[in-house]
Structures are given as C-alpha cells and as structure tokens.
Residue frames relative to the residue before (quaternion, step in Angstrom):
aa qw qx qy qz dx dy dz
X 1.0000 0.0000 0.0000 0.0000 0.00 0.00 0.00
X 0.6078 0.2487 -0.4344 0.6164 4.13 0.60 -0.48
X 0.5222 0.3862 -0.6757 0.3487 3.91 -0.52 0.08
X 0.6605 0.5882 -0.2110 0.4161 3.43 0.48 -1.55
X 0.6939 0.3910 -0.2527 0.5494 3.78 0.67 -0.73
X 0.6799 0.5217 -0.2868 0.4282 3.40 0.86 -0.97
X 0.7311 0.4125 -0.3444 0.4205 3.71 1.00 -0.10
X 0.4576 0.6668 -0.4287 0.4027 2.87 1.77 -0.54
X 0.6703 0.5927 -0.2963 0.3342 3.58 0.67 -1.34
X 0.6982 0.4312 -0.2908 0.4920 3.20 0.85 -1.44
X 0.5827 0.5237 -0.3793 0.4922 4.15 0.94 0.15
X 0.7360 0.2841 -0.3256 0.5211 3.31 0.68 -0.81
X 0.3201 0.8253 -0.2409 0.3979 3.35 1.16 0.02
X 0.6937 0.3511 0.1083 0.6195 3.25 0.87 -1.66
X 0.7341 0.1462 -0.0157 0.6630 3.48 0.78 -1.53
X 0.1153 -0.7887 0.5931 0.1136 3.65 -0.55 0.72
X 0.7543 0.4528 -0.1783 0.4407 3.24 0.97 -0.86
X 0.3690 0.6385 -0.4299 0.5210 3.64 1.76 0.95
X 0.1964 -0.7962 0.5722 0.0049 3.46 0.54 1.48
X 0.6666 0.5101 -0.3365 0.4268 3.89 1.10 -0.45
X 0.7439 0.4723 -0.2090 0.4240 3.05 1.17 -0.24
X 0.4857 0.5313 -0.2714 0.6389 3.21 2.18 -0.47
X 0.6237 0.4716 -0.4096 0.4700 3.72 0.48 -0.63
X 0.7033 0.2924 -0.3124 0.5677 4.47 0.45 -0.86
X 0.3677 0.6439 -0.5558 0.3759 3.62 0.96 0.19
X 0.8103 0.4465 -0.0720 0.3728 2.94 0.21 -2.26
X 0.4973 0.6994 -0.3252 0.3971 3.30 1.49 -0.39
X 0.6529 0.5155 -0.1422 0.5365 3.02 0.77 -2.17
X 0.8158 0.3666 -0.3372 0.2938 3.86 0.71 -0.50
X 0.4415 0.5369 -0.4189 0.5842 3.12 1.76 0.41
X 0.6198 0.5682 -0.4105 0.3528 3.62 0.15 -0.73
X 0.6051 0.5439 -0.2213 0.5376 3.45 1.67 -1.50
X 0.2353 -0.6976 0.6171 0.2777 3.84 0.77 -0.74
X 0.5307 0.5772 -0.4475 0.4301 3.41 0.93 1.22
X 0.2503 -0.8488 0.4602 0.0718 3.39 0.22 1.52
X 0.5997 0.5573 -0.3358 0.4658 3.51 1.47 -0.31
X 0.7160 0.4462 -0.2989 0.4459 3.22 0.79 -0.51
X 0.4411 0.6820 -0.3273 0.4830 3.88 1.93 -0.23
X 0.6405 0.5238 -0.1483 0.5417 3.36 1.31 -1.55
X 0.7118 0.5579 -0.3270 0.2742 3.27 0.65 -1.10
X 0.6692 0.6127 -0.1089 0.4062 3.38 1.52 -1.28
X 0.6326 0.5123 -0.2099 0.5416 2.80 0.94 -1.56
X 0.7000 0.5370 -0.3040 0.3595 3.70 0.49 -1.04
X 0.6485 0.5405 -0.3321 0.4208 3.53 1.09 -1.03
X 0.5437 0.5764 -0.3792 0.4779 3.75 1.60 -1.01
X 0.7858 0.4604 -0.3457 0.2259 3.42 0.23 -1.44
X 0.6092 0.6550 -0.3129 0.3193 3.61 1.69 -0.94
X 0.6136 0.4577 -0.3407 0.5458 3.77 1.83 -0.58
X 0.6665 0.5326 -0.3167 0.4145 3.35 0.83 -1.56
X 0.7043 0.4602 -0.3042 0.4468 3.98 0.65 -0.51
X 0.4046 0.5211 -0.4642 0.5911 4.06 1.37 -0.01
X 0.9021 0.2522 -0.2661 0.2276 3.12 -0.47 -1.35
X 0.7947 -0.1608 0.0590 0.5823 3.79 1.29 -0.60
X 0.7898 -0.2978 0.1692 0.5088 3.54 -0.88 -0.01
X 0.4670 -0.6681 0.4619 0.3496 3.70 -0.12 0.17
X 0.4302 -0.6793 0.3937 0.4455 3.74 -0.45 -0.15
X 0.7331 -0.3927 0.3874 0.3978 3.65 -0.96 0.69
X 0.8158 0.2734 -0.2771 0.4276 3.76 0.28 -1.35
X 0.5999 0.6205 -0.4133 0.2904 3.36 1.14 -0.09
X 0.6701 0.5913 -0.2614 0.3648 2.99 1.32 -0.17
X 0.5106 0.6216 -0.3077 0.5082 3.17 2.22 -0.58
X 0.5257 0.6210 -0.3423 0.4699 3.51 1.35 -0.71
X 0.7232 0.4944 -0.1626 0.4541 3.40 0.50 -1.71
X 0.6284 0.4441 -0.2775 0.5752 4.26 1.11 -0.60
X 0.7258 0.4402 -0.3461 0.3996 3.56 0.81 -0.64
X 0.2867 0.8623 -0.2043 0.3640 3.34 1.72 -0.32
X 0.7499 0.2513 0.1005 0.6037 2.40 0.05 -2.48
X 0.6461 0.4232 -0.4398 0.4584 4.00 0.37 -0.17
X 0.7992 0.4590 -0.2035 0.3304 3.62 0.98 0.20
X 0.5819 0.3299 -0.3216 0.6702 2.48 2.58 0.78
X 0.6977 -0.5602 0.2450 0.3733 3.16 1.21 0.87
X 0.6366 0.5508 -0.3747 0.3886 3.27 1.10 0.14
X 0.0442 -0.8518 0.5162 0.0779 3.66 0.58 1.47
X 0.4877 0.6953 -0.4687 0.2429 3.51 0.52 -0.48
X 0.6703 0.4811 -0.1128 0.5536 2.95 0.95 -2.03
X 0.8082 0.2804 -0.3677 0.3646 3.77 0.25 -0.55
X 0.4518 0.4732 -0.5001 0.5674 3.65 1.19 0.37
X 0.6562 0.3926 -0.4592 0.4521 3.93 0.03 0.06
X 0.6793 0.4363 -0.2794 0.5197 3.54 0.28 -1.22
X 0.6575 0.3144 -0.5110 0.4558 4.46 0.59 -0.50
X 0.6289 0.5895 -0.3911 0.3224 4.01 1.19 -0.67
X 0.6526 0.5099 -0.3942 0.3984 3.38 1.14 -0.19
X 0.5209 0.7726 -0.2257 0.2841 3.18 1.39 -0.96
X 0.5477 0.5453 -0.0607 0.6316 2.81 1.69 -1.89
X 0.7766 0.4536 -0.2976 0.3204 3.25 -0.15 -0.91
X 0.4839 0.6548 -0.3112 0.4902 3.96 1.57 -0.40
C-alpha cells in the first residue's frame, strides 16, 4: 500500500486536478492509518481544483475526513460546511 500511495501522490502531484487519482490516494491513506498522508493528497487537489472553480462537493468530504483524522475538528467542520453549502 505506500508504494501504491506513493505513486498516487507523485500523479496527483503532476495532475492535481485527477480527482481519480486523489480519491485511491486518500484511500491508500486510510488503509495506511495515516490521516496525514489523507490530508496531504486531498489538500494538494483542493489548492488547483479551488483556482479554477468550485471544487467538487466530495472533495471536500475527503479533505474534512482528513482533517477529522488528525484531530483537527474545527477545521474539518468548516471545510464539510462549505462542501454542503455548494
């Protein structure tokens, strides 16, 4: 699973705006029980995917589950309210 996650990154990397590739990211970073690396992925999408237009709704459920899996609830109740709120 990190070999697998690790290419994912270096794709979403390159391609940020490959939500298919950010979604088995975030996967591979749950599978790892590594909520930083969930946060890490998802974040790199949201910084391209939020320039160009509204991000997509589930990206944001990704991006709260993230942050609700490093303990940062504040931030991941704001970031699922925007989500909703599209």
């Amino acid at each position: 699973p990190v070999g697998c996650y690790n290419i994912l990154a270096e794709v979403v990397n390159r391609h940020p705006s490959d939500l298919f590739a950010v979604k088995r990211g975030h996967i591979m970073g749950l599978i790892l029980g590594d909520g930083q690396k969930m946060l890490d992925i998802v974040e790199t999408a949201a910084k391209v995917c939020g320039k160009a237009a509204v991000p997509p709704r589930y990206l944001h459920g990704m991006w709260a589950f993230g942050l609700e899996q490093q303990g940062c609830y504040k931030d991941a109740e704001r970031i699922a309210r925007e989500g909703l709120a599209f």
